[in-house]
N, C-alpha and C positions, 0 to 999 in steps of 0.2 A: 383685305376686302373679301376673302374666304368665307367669311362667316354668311357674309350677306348672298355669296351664291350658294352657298349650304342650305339658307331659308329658304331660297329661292325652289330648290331642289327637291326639297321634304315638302313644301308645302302644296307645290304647283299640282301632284295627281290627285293630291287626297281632295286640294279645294274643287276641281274639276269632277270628279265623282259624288262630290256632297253637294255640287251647283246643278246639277243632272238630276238629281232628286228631290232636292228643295226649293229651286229656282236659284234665279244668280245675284237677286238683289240684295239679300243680306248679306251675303257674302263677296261684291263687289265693291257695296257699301263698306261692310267692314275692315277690307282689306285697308282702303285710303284713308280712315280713321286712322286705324292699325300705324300706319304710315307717318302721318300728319302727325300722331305723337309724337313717333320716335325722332322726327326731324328738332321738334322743339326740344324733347331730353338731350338730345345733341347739342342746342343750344346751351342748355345747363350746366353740362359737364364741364370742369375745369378747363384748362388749356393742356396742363400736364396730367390727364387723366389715367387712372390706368387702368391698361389695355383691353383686361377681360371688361371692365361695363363698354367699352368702346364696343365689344366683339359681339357683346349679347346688343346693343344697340341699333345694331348693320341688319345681325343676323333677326330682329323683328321686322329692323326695317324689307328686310329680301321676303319675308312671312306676307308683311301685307302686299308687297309687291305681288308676289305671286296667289293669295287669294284675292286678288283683285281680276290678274288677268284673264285667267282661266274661264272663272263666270262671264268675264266681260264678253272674251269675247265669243263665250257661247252665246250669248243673248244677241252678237249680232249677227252671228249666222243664221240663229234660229229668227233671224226679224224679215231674211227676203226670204223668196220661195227654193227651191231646191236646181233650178237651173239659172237661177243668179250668183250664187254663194262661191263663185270660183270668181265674179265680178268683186263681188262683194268682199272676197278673202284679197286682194291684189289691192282693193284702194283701204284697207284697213291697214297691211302691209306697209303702202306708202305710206297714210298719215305716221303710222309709227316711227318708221327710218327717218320721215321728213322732222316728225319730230323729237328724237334723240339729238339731230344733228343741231337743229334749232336751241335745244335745250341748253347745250355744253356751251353757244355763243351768248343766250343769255346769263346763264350763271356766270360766266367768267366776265359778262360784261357787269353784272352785280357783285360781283368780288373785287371787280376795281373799284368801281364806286365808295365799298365801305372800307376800302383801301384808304381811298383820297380822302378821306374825311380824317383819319385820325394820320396818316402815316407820315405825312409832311410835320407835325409837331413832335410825333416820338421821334423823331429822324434828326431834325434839331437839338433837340435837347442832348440827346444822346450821344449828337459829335459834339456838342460846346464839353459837355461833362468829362469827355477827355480830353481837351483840351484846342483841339479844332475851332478857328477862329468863328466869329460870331456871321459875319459875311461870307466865307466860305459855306458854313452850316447850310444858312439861309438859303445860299445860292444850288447844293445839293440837293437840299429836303425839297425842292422846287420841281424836281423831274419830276416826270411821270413814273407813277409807282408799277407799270406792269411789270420793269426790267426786277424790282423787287422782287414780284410775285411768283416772276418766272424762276430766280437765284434761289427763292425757298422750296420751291420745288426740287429743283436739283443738288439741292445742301449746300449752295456756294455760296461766298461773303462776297461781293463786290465794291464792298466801300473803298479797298486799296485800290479799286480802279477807277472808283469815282473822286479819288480826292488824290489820285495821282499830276494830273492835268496842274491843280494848283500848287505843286508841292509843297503841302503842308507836313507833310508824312514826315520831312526832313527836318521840321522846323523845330527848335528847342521847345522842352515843356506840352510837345503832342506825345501821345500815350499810343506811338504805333504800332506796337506789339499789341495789344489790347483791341485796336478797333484790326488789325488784320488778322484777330486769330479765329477761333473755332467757334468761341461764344457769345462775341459781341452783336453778332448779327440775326442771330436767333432768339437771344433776349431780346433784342433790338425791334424786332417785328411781331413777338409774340402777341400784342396788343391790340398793333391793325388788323393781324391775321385775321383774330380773334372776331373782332367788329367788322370785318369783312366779311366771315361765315356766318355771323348772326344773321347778315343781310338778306345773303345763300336762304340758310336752311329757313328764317322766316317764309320766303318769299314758297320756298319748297314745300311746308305746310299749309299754306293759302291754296296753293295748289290744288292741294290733296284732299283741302276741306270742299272747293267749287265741285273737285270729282266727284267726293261722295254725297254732296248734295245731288248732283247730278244721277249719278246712281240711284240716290234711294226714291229720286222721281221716275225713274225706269219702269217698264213692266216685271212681273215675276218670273216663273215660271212659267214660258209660253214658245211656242213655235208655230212658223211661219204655213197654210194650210198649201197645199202642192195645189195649182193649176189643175 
């Protein structure tokens, strides 16, 4: 994730000194376009993509991030008078923290979602294919997917621990080297992942598109007249 504090980094003074001279709406604006693309390219990309379009990807997306801010949120200092803006700096503050925090429970609560739609079928298929009876399958691919999402996270396989309870692992004609090794479970979820992050970065471009509408209905270059 490097890249995308690198954009973040290069872009943030130079959008701040060109939002001081031109106003901050096109470049508040463009920043969440900026943005709202790269979420969708993200959508495009392969699953096993490689890494460098991954890194220029981030590091656009940290670009529009950062001309976005900068103007933003000079245009709301510049919008109360001069002995408000330390009021006014503390509840922009909050909204932001209040909403990072907000943001990471919806997204994950959107990642399960497009979890649950595909992941109980790949999950299935998947243990009958090595040999995992049809009823145990069943009764597996039925949990809740977050214990998945959290294992791929951490690079762990849990099917041995999920299909220990029934011992099937023992049973002739199951393939248990194969579901307990390195690669079954990572092919295994490549798909819901996948259809999980579409949901993600859909939902993250929508986003980005309300902001820069929002934005380009802002005022321009203006500031607040002193009392």
């Amino acid at each position: 994730m490097l890249p995308m504090t690198l954009g973040f980094l290069v872009a943030g003074p130079v959008a701040g000194l060109l939002s001081d001279r031109y106003g901050a709406r096109p470049f508040a604006t463009g920043g969440m376009v900026l943005s709202a693309v790269t979420f969708l390219a993200l959508i495009a990309i392969p699953v096993n993509f490689n890494y460098w379009v991954f890194a220029l990807l981030i590091f656009l997306n940290g670009l529009g991030s950062a001309i976005f801010t900068a103007p933003n949120t000079a245009a709301i200092m510049s919008s109360v008078p001069a002995h408000q803006r330390g009021a006014a700096s503390g509840v922009r503050g909050t909204f932001f923290n209040a909403g990072s925090s907000l943001s990471i429970g919806i997204f994950f609560s959107l990642m399960i979602v497009g979890l649950s739609a595909t992941m109980p079928a790949a999950m299935q298929s998947g243990l009958t294919a090595q040999g995992v009876p049809a009823s145990t399958a069943a009764q597996v691919s039925s949990l809740p997917p977050v214990g998945s999402l959290f294992a791929a996270f951490l690079g762990y396989n849990p099917v041995g621990e999920l299909l220990a309870p029934s011992g099937v692992l023992e049973q002739p004609g199951v393939n248990t080297a194969e579901l307990t090794g390195q690669s079954f479970f990572p092919n295994l979820i490549t798909e819901p992942f996948h259809a999980g992050l579409v949901v993600v970065f859909g939902a993250a471009a929508l986003m980005m598109a309300v902001a820069a509408l929002a934005s380009l209905g802002a005022g321009g270059k203006y500031a607040h007249a002193d009392d």
